[in-house]
C-alpha positions as CSV (number, residue, x, y, z in Angstrom):
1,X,26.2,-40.2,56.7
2,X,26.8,-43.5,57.9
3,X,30.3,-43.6,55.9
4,X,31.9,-41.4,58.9
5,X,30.7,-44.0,61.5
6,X,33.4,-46.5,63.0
7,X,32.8,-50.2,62.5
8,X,30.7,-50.6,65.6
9,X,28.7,-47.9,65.6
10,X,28.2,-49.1,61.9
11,X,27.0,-52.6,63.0
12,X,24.6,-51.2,66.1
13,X,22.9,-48.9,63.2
14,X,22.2,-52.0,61.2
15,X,20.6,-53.4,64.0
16,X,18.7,-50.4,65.1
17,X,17.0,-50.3,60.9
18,X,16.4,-53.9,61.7
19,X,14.7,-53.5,64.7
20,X,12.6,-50.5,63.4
21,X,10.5,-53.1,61.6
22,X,10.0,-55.6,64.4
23,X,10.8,-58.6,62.8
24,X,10.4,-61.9,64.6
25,X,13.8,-63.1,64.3
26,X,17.0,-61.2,64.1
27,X,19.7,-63.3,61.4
28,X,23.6,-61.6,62.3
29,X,26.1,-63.0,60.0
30,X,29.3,-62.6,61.6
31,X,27.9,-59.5,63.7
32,X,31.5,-58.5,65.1
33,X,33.7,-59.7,62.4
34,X,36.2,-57.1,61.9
35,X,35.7,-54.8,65.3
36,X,38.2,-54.3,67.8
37,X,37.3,-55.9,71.3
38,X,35.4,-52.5,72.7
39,X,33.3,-53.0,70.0
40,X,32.9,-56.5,70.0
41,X,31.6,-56.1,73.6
42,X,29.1,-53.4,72.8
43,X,27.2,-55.6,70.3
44,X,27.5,-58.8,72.3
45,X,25.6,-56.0,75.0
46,X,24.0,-55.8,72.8
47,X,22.2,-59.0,72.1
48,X,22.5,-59.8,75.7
49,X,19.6,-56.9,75.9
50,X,17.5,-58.0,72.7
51,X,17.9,-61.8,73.8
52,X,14.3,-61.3,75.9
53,X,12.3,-59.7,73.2
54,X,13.4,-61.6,69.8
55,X,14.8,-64.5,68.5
56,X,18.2,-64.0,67.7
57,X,20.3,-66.8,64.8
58,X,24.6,-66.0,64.6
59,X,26.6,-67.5,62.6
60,X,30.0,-67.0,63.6
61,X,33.6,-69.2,63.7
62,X,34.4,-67.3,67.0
63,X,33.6,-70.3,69.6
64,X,34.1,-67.7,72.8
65,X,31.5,-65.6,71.3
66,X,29.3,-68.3,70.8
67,X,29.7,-70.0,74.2
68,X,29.0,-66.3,76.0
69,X,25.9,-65.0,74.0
70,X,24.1,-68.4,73.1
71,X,21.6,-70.9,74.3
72,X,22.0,-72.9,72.2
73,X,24.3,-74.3,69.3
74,X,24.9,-76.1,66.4
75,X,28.1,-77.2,64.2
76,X,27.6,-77.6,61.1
77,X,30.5,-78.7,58.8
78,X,30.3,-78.4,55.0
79,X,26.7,-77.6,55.0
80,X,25.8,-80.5,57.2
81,X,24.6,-80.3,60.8
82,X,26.7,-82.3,63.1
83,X,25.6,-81.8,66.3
84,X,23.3,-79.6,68.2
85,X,22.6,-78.9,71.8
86,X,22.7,-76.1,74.8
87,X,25.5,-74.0,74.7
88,X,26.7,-75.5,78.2
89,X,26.2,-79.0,76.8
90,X,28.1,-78.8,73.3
91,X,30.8,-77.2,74.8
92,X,31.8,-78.8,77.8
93,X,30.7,-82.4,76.7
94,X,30.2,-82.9,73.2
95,X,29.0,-86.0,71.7
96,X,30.6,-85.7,67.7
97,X,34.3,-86.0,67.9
98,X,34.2,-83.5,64.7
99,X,32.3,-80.8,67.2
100,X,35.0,-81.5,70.0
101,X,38.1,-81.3,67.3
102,X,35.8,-78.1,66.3
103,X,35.9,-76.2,69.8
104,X,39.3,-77.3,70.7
105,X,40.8,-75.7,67.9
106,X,42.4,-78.8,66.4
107,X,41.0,-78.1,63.2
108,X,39.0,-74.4,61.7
């Protein structure tokens, strides 16, 4: 019964049906919202393993997350893309002053 599981174990589970039909591209909405940081790590592992085999879309509002697990991002504010680029690129030099205001916390 997947009720008894804890929050991470729930999340990897999700994957694991997801995975069991081979899709193309995995989609995690907010994968680790809501887990401690032991979990958090285990699914970021996680994706660090599956990175090779699939095609892996997050959305998330944690930037640290992004900038460790991601190749590339994009900002998109109110629906709209603002800026996209490699993960190295948007967040050390970013060319929007919205994305850089973004990242640097000045506004969420």
């Amino acid at each position: 019964n997947a009720l008894g599981l804890s929050g991470g174990q729930q999340q990897r589970m999700c994957v694991a049906r997801t995975l069991a039909v081979e899709p193309e591209v995995l989609l995690l909405d907010e994968p680790t919202s809501a887990l401690d940081p032991k979990a958090t790590a285990k699914i970021e592992d996680l994706i660090q393993e599956l990175r090779g085999s699939y095609t892996i879309m997050i959305v998330t509002h944690n930037m640290q997350q992004a900038s460790r697990v991601s190749d590339y991002t994009m900002f998109f504010y109110e629906g709209l893309l603002v800026e996209h680029a490699s993960t190295a690129q948007l967040f050390t030099n970013p060319k929007d002053q919205m994305t850089e205001d973004y990242i640097t916390g000045r506004f969420s």
